[in-house]
VOSE-292426 format. One record per residue (C-alpha): residue in three letters; x, y, z. Coordinates in Angstrom, 3 decimals, decimal comma, always signed. Layout:
  code      east     north        up
   ALA         X         Y         Z
...
REM end
This chain:
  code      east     north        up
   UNK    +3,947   -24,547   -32,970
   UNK    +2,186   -24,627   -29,824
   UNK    +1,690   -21,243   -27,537
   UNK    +3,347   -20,273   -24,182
   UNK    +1,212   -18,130   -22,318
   UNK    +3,182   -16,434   -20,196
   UNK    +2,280   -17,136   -16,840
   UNK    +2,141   -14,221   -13,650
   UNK    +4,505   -15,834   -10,779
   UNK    +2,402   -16,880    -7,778
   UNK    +4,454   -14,439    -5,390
   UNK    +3,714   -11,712    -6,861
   UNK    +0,099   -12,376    -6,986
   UNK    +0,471   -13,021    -3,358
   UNK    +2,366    -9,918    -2,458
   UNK    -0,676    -7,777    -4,855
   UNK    -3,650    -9,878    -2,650
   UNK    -1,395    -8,703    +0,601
   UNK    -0,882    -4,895    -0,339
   UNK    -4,696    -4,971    -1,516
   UNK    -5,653    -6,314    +1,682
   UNK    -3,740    -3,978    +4,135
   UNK    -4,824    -1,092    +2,227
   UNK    -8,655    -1,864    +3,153
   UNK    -7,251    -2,434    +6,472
   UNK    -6,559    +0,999    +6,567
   UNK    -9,864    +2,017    +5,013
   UNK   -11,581    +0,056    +7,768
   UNK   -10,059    +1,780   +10,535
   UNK    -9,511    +4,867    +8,911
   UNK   -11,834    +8,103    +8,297
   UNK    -9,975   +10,844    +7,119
   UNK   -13,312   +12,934    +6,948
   UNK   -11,800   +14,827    +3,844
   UNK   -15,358   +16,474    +2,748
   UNK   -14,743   +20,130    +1,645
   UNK   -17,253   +22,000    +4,137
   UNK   -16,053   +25,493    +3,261
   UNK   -13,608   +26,514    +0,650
   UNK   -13,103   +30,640    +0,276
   UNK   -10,573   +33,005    -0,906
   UNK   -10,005   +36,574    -0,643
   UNK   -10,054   +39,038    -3,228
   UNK    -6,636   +40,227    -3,219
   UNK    -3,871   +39,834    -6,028
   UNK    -0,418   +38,871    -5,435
   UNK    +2,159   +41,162    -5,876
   UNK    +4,791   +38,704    -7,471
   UNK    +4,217   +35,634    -8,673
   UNK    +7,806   +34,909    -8,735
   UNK    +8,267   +35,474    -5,630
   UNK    +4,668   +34,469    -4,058
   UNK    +4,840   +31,131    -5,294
   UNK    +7,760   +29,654    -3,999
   UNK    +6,816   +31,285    -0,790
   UNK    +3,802   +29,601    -0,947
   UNK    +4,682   +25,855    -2,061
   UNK    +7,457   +26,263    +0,635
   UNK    +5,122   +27,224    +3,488
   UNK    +2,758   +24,368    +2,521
   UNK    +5,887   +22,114    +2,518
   UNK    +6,991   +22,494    +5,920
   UNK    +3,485   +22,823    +7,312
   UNK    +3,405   +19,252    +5,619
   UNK    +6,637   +18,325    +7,469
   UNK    +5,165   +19,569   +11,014
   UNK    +1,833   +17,734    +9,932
   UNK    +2,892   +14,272    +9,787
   UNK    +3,875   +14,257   +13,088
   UNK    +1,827   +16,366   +15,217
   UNK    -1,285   +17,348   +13,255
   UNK    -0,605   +20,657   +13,384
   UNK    +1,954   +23,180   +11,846
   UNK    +2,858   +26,593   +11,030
   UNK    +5,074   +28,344    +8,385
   UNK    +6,534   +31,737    +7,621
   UNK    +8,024   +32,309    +4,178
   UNK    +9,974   +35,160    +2,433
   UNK    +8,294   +38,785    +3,619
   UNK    +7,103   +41,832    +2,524
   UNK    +3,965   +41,698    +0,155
   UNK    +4,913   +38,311    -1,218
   UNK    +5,154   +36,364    +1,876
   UNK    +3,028   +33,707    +2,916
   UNK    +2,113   +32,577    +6,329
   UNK    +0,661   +29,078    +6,485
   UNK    -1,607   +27,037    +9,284
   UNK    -2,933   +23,509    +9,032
   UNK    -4,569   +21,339   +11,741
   UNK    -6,088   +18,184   +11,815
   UNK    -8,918   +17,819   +14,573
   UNK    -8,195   +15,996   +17,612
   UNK   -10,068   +13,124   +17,099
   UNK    -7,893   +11,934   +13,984
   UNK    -4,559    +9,820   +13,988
   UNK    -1,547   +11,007   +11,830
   UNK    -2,961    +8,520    +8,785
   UNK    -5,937   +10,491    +8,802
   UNK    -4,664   +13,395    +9,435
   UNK    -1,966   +13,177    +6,329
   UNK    -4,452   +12,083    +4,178
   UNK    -7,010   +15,058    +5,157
   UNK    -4,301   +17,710    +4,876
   UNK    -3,358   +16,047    +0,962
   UNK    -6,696   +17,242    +0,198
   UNK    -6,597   +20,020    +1,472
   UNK    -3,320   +20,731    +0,253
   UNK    -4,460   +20,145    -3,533
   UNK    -7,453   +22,195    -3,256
   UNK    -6,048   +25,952    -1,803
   UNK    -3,637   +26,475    -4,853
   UNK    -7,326   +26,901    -6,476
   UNK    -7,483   +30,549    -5,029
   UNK    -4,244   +31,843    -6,988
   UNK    -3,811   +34,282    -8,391
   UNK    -5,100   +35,630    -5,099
   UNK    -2,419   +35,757    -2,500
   UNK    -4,950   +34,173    +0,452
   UNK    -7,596   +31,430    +1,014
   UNK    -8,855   +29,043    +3,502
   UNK   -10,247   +25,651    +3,502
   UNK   -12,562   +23,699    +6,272
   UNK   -12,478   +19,865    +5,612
   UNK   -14,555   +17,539    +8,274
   UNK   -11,337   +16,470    +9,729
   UNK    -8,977   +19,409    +8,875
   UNK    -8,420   +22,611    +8,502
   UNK    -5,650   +24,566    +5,922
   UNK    -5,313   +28,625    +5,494
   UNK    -2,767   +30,855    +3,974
   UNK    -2,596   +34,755    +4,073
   UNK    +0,344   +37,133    +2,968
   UNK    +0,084   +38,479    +7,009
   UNK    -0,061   +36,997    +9,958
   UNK    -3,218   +35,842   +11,210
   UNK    -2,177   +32,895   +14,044
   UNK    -4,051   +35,336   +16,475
   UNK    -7,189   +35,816   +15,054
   UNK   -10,403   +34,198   +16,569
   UNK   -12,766   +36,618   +14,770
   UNK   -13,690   +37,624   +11,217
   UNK   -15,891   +38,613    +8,532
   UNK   -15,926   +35,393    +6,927
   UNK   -17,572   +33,643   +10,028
   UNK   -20,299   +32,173    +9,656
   UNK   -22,660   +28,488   +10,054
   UNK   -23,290   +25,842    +7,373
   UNK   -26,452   +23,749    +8,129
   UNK   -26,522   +19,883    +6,753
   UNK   -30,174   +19,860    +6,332
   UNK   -33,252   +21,243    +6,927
   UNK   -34,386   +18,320    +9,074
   UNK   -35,530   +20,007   +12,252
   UNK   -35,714   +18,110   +15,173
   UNK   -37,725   +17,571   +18,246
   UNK   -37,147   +19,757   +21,536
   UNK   -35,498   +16,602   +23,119
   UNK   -32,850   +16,442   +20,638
   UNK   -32,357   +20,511   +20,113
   UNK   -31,766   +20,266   +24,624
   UNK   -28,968   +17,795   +24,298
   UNK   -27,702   +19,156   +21,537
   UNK   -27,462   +22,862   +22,902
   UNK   -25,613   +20,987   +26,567
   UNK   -23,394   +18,991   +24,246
   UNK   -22,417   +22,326   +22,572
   UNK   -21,777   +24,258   +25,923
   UNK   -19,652   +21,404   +27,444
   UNK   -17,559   +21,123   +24,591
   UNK   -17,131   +25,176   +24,475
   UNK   -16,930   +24,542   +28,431
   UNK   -14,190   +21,564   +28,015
   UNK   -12,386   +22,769   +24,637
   UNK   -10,451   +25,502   +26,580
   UNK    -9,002   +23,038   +29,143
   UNK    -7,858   +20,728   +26,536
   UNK    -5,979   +22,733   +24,097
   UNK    -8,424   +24,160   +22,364
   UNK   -10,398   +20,141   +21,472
   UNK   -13,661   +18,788   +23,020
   UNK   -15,369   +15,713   +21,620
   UNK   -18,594   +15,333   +23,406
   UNK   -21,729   +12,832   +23,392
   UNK   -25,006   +13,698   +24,923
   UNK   -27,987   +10,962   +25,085
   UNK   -31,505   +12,332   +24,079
   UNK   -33,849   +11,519   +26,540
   UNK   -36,984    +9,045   +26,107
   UNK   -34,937    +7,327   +22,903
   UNK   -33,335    +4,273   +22,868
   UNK   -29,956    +5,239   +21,284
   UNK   -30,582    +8,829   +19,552
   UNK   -27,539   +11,208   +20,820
   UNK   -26,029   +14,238   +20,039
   UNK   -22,617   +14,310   +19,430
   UNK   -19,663   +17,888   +18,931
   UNK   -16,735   +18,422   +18,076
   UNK   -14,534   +21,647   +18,804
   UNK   -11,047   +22,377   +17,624
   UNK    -9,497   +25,678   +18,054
   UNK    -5,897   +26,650   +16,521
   UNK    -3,516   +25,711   +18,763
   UNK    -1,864   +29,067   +18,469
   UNK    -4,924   +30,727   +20,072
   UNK    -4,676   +28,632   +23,160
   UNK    -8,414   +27,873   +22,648
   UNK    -9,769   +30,927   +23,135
   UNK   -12,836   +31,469   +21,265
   UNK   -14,699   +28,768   +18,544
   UNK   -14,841   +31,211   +15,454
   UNK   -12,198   +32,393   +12,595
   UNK    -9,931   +30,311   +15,300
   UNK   -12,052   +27,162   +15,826
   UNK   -13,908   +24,797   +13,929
   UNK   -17,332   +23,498   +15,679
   UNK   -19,856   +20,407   +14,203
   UNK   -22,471   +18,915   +16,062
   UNK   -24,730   +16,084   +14,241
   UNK   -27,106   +13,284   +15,514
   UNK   -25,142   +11,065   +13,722
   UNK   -21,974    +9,517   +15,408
   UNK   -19,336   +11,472   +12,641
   UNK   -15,953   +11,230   +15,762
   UNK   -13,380    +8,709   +15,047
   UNK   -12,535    +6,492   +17,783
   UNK   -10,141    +8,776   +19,836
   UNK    -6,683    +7,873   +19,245
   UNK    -5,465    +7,948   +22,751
   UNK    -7,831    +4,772   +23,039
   UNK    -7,335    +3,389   +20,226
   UNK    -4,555    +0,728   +21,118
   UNK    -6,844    -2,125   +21,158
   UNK    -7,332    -1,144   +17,044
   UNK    -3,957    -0,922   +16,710
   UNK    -2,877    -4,470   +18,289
   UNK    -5,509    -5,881   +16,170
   UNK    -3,784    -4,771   +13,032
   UNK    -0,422    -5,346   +14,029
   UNK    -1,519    -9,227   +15,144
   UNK    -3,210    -9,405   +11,255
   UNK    -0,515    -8,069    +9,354
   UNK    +1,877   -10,606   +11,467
   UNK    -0,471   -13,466   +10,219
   UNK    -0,886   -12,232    +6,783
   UNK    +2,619   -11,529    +6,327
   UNK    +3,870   -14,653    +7,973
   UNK    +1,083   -16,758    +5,617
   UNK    +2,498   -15,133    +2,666
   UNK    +6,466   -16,156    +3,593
   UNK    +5,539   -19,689    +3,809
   UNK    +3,392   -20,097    +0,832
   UNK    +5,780   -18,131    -1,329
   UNK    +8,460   -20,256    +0,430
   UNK    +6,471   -23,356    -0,693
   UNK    +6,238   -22,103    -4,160
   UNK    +9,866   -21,044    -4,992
   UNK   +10,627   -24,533    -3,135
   UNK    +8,315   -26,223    -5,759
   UNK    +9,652   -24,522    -8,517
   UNK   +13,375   -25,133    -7,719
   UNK   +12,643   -28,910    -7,150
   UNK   +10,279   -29,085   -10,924
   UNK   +13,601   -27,156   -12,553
   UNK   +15,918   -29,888   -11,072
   UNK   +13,604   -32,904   -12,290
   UNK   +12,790   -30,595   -15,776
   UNK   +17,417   -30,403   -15,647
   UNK   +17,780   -33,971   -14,939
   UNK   +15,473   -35,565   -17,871
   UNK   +17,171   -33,478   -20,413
   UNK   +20,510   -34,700   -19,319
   UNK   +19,436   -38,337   -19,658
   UNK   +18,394   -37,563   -22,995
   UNK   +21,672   -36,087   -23,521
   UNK   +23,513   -38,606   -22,242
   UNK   +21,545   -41,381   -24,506
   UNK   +22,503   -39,036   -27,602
   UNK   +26,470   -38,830   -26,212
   UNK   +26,059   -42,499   -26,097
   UNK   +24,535   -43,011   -29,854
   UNK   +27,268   -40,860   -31,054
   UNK   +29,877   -42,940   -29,169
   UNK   +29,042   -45,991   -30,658
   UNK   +28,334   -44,453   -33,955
   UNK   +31,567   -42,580   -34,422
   UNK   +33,234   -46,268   -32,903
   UNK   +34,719   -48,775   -35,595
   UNK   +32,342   -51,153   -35,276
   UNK   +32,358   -52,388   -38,671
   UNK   +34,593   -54,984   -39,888
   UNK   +35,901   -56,273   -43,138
   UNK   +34,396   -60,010   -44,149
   UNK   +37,949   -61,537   -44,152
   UNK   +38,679   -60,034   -40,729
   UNK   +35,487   -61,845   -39,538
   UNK   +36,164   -65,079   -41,200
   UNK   +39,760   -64,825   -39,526
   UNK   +38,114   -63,756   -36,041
   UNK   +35,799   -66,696   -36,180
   UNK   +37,735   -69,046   -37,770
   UNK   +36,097   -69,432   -40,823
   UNK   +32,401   -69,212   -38,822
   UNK   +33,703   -72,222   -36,579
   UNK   +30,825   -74,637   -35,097
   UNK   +33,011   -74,667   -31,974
   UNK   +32,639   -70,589   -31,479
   UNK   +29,388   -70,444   -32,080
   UNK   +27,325   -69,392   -29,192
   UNK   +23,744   -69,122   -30,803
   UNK   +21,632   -67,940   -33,155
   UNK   +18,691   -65,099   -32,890
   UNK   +16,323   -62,949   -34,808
   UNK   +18,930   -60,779   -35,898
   UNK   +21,488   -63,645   -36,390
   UNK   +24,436   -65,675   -35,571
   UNK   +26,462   -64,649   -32,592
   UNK   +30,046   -66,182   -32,209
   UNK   +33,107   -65,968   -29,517
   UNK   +36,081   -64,714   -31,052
   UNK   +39,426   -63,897   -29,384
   UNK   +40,753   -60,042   -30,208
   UNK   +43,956   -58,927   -30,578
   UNK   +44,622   -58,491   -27,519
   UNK   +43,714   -61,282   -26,289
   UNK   +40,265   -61,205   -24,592
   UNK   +37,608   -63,254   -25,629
   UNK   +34,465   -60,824   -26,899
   UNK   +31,190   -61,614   -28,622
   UNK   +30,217   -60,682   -32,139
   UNK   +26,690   -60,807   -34,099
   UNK   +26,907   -61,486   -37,473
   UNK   +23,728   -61,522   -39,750
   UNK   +25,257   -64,172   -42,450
REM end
């Protein structure tokens, strides 16, 4: 018996090509900057754990809610020992894609400090902390402190713009709740710059860059495009996922289309072939076989006269039936 292999219907594939496609859309376009640049927790046991954990998961949940839309949020769960007060912020520089997919990280790495009942995360494009008290107000704290990249040191050229970009983003940062993105050419290069960013929490109205801000400065270009000016990006995907979409319809259109008109032809051979079988059985189950004297009676006794001609299968005479209409009969005598 021969095989079927089961074949994988072309839509599908089409609709797996599409999803595949818009996803490294969003890669393209997208830097969530979800490197872990500091990850700490402090040294103090919860109380409860029946009681800090749902705090906790709930805080994280409606900072999450608050997240999506603004990039920011704030919780306050339960109280007493066991409650938890929760801030997340995504810098200014990333959209709400970015910024969701910063804070999942984020998210999924704090529960690491339990069973301590605090802990705070830095990410390159977010920022997550949680503490049994509330801490919205602090700008200072023991745990401040600078993380170098490398060791590289460079040139006096580059260290000067660097140390202007810094001052005009802690010059601009306050104006602009709390964020500053800020590019500074190096002079006598070609395209060498220095480039900051500055976030502060939003609930410290941008008052210092410490336990309350986040500060990186590189000589690499690290800022997303800002998303205040980033229509032109998003037309551009809008106008491909039109196309794409649009190309998919009509191909899919053209297969199903195909495949209904193959299943109709497929339909309509199999009831001729049913139709000759009716047919065989018709004339089969018919009485189509006489009786020699019933012949010899039709054709009066094989009569000259009736006899029409003569071919490889035999004799074929005009008789006159019963009732009274003149039909042709083969005989092979």
């Amino acid at each position: 018996m021969k095989k079927t292999i089961p074949s994988i219907p072309i839509p599908s594939v089409l609709f797996v090509l599409t999803t595949t496609l818009l996803l490294q859309l969003d890669i393209f376009v997208a830097e969530p900057r979800a490197q872990t640049v500091q990850f700490s927790c402090r040294n103090q046991l919860e109380n409860n754990s029946t009681a800090f954990v749902p705090n906790f998961i709930a805080s994280m949940q409606k900072v999450s809610e608050q997240m999506r839309t603004t990039c920011f949020g704030v919780a306050v769960t339960g109280s007493g020992p066991d409650a938890d007060f929760g801030l997340g912020q995504c810098y200014g520089d990333l959209s709400l894609s970015e910024c969701a997919l910063c804070y999942a990280e984020a998210r999924s790495i704090l529960p690491q400090c339990y069973p301590f009942n605090s802990g705070r995360i830095y990410l390159d494009g977010c920022f997550l902390r949680s503490e049994n008290y509330s801490f919205f107000e602090e700008y200072t704290g023991p745990e401040d402190g600078v993380l170098c990249g490398n060791t590289t040191q460079k040139d006096s050229a580059f260290q000067k713009s660097a140390r202007q970009a810094v001052l005009q983003a802690a010059s601009d940062a306050p104006n602009n709740n709390g964020y500053a993105r800020v590019r500074v050419p190096v002079s006598g290069t070609a395209n060498e710059s220095a480039y900051v960013l500055s976030d502060c929490w939003r609930t410290l109205d941008g008052r210092a860059l410490n336990t309350g801000c986040f500060m990186r400065y590189s000589d690499t270009n690290f800022l997303n495009p800002d998303p205040q000016n980033g229509s032109s990006i998003g037309t551009i995907i809008v106008i491909v996922v039109a196309v794409v979409s649009s190309v998919v319809v009509l191909v899919a259109g053209a297969v199903i289309g195909f495949y209904i008109w193959k299943h109709r032809e497929i339909q309509k051979k199999r009831r001729g072939s049913n139709d000759a079988e009716k047919l065989a059985k018709t004339l089969d189950d018919s009485s189509l076989n006489f009786k020699y004297p019933t012949l010899e009676k039709a054709t009066r006794s094989f009569d000259d006269a009736n006899k029409l001609g003569q071919g490889g299968f035999g004799m074929v005479y005009k008789i006159l039936s019963k009732s009274g209409i003149n039909s042709i009969l083969g005989s092979s005598s």
